[in-house]
C-alpha positions in Angstrom: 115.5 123.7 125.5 113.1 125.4 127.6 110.3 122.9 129.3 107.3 124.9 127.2 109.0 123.9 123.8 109.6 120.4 125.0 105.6 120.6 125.4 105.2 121.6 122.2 107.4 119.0 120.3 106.1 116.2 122.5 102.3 117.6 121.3 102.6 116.8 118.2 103.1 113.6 118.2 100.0 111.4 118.0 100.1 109.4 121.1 100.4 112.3 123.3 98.2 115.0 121.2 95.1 114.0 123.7 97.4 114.6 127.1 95.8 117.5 128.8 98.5 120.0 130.1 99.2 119.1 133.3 100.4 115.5 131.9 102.2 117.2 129.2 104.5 119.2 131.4 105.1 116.3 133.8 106.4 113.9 131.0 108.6 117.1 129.3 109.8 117.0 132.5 111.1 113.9 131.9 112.6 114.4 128.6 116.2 115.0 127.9 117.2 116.9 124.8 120.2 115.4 122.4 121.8 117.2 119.5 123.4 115.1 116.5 125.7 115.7 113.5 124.5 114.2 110.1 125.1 110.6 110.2 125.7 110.0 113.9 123.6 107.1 115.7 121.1 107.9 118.0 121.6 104.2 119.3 122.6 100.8 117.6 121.3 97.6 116.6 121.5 95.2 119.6 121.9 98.1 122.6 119.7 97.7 125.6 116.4 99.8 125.2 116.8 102.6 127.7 115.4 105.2 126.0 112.9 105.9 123.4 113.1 109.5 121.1 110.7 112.0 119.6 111.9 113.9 117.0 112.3 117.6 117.9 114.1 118.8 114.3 115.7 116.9 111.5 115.0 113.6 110.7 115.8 110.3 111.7 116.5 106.8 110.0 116.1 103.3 111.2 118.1 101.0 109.1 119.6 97.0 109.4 122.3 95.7 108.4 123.4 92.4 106.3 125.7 90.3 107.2 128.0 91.4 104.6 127.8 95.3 105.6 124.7 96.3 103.7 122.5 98.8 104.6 118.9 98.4 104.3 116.7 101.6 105.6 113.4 100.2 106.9 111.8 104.2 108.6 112.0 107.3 108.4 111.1 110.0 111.2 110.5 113.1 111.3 109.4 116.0 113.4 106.8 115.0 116.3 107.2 111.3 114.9 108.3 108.7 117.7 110.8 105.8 117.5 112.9 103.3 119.6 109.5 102.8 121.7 108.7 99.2 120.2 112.1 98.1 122.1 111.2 99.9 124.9 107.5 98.2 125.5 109.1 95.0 124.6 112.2 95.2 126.8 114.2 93.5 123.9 117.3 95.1 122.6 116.9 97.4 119.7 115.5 95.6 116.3 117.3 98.6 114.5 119.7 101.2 114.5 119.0 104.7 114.6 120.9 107.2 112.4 120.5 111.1 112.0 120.1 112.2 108.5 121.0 115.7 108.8 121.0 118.1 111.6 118.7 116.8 113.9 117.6 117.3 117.7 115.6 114.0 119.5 113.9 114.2 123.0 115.0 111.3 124.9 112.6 110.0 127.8 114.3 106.8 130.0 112.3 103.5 129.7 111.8 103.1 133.5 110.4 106.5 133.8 108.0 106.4 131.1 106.6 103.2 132.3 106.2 104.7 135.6 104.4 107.9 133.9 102.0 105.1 132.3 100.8 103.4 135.4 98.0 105.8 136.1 97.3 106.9 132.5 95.7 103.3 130.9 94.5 105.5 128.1 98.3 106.8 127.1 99.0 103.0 126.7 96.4 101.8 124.7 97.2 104.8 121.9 100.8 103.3 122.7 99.6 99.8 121.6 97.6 100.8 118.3 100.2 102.7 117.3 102.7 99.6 117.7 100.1 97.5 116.0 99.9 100.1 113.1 103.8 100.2 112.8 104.0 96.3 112.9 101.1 95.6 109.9 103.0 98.3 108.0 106.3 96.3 108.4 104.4 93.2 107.1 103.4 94.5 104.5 106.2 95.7 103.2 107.5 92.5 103.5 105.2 91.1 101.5 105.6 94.0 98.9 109.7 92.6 98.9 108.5 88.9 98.4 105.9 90.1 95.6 106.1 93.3 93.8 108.5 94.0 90.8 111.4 96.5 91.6 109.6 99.3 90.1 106.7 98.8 92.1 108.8 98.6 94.7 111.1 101.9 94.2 107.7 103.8 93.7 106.2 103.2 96.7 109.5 103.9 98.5 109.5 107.2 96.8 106.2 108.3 97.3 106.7 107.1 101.2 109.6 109.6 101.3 107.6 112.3 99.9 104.7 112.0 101.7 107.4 112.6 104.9 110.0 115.4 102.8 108.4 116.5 100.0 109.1 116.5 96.6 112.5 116.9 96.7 114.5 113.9 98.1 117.9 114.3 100.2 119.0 110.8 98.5 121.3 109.4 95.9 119.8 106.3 93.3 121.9 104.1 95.8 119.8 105.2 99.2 116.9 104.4 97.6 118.1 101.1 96.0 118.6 100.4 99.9 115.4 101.6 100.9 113.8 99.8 98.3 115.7 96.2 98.9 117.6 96.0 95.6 120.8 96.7 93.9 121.9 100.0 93.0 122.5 98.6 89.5 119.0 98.1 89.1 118.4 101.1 91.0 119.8 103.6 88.3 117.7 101.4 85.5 114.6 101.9 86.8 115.3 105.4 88.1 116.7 106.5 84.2 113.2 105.1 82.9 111.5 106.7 85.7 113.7 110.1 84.7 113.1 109.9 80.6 109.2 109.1 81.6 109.2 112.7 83.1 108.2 111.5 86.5 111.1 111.9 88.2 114.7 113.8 87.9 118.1 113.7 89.4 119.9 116.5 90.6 123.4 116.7 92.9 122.4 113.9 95.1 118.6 114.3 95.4 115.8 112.6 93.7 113.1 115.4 92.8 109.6 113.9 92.1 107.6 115.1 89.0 104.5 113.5 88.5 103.0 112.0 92.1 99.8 110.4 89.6 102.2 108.8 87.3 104.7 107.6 89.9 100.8 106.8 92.4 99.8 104.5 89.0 103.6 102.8 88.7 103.2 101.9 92.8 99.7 99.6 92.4 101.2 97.6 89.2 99.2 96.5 86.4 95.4 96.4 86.6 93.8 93.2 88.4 91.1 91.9 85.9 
């Protein structure tokens, strides 16, 4: 990948958009470009945080796993999106792994170096540190929607968080989402069928393709407070 279009992929994401162009050509300098196959790890729960990735092509998925060998997908990334930087600010091992969904390129940029690009640049790092404070309130409040909210609630707002990142039509089988959304995939297929004979959604080889965004928008807030 030529520097110019490692200029370009880096722009888009929101930290660096404000970088004029003499600081977006140094730190492309510093990225390296990785290829992965559908399903290979861009790094693993646990590994030391030497890198953090923007997403050149493809996406990305950050997922845990249980004790007992269960997935649970917590993020998804895509193009211009960053992730792996929490880890890298932190110096603490990887929260989560990192797993490509389909064919997907990642600019890598080493820990030490970045930290070394943000010495002189105190503005860079404070759009660093609202974006980490952003990312962590989301994370608590999706715990709190796990602790609270019914399942259907819950596989709602997963769906309409995939489609606000993919579109309409979802890459994912009833028991991705029943990971992504922190229950069974038992319960899973019930709610998707009502979901599916409600018209708001429908299932087709593998993908989830979303119908009615209003209905499925009313399902994610629950019943009216009064």
């Amino acid at each position: 990948m030529q520097n110019i279009d490692k200029v370009q992929i880096i722009k888009q994401s929101f930290i660096f958009s404000r970088l004029n162009g003499e600081e977006l050509v140094e730190l492309a300098a510093l990225a390296s470009e990785r290829s992965l196959s559908p399903g290979e790890f861009v790094f693993w729960e646990g590994d030391a945080p030497d890198w953090f990735y923007i997403v050149a092509a493809g996406q990305v998925k950050a997922l845990k796993h249980s004790s007992s060998g269960k997935e649970f997908i917590i993020a998804f990334f895509s193009p211009g999106e960053m992730f792996g930087e929490v880890a890298v600010f932190e110096n603490k091992p990887y929260p989560a792994s990192a797993q490509a969904v389909s064919e997907t390129r990642v600019l890598g940029i080493k820990r030490d170096d970045f930290l070394a690009f943000l010495k002189n640049r105190p503005q860079v790092a404070l759009r660093v540190i609202s974006v980490l404070g952003g990312r962590l309130r989301d994370a608590q409040a999706r715990l709190r929607d796990l602790a609270a909210e019914k399942v259907e609630q819950r596989i709602a707002r997963t769906l309409l968080m995939l489609s606000a990142k993919l579109g309409t039509t979802l890459p994912f089988t009833r028991q991705e989402i029943a990971d992504m959304s922190g229950t069974t995939t038992e319960t899973a297929i019930r709610v998707m069928s009502r979901l599916k004979d409600g018209g708001i959604v429908r299932s087709v080889r593998g993908k989830t393709v979303i119908l009615d965004e209003l209905k499925l928008r009313l399902l994610s807030e629950g019943p009216p407070q009064v």
